[in-house]
C-alpha positions as CSV (number, residue, x, y, z in Angstrom):
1,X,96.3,48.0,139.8
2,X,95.6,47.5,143.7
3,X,98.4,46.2,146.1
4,X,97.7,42.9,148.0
5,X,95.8,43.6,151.3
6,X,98.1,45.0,153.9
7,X,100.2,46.7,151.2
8,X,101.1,50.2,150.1
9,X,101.8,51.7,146.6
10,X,105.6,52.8,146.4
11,X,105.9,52.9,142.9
12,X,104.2,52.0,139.1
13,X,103.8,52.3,135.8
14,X,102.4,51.0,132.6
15,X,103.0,50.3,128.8
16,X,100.3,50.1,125.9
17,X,100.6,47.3,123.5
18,X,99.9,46.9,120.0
19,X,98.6,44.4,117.8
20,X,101.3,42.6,115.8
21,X,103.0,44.7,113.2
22,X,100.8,48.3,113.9
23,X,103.3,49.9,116.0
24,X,102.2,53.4,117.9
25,X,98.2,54.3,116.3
26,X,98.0,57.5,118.3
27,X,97.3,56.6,122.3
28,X,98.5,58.4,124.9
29,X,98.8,57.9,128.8
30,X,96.7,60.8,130.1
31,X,97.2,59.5,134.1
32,X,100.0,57.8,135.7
33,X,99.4,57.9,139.7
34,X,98.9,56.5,142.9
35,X,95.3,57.0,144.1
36,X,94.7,59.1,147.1
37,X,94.8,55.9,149.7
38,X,97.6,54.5,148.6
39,X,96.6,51.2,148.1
40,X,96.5,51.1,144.2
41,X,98.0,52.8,141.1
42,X,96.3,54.2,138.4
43,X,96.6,54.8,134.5
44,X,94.2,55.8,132.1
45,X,94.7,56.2,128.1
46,X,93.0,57.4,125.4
47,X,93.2,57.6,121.9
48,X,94.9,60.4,120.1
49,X,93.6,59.7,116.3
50,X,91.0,57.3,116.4
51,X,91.8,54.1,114.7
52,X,90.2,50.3,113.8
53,X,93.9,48.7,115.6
54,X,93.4,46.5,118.8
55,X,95.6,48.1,121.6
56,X,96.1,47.0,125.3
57,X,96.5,49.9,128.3
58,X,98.7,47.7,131.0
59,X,99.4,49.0,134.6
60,X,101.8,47.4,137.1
61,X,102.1,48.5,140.8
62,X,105.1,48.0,142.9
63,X,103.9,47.4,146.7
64,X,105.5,46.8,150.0
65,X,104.0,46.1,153.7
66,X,102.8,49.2,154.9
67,X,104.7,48.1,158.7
């Protein structure tokens, strides 16, 4: 998730999501960091036990001006 030009990473995180009544089908968040320049946060998932359910990996970054 990259910061708005100008802007630094401080913080982030993310959340998978689930089709409608499946709950947890076996994912995990395997990376939860800012990349080396600062400028973006990263998150990757995978699946655990493979499964036929739609799920969503969502990453949010928290940025400020890097002044």
């Amino acid at each position: 998730m990259p910061c708005p030009a100008g802007k630094i990473v401080l913080s982030g995180g993310n959340r998978i999501r689930y089709e409608s009544g499946t709950g947890n089908v076996g994912q995990a968040v395997v990376n939860s960091c800012p990349d080396v320049s600062t400028e973006a946060w990263i998150v990757n998932a995978k699946e655990i036990l493979p499964t036929s359910n739609n799920w969503q990996l969502q990453a949010y970054a928290i940025c400020a001006s890097s002044d």
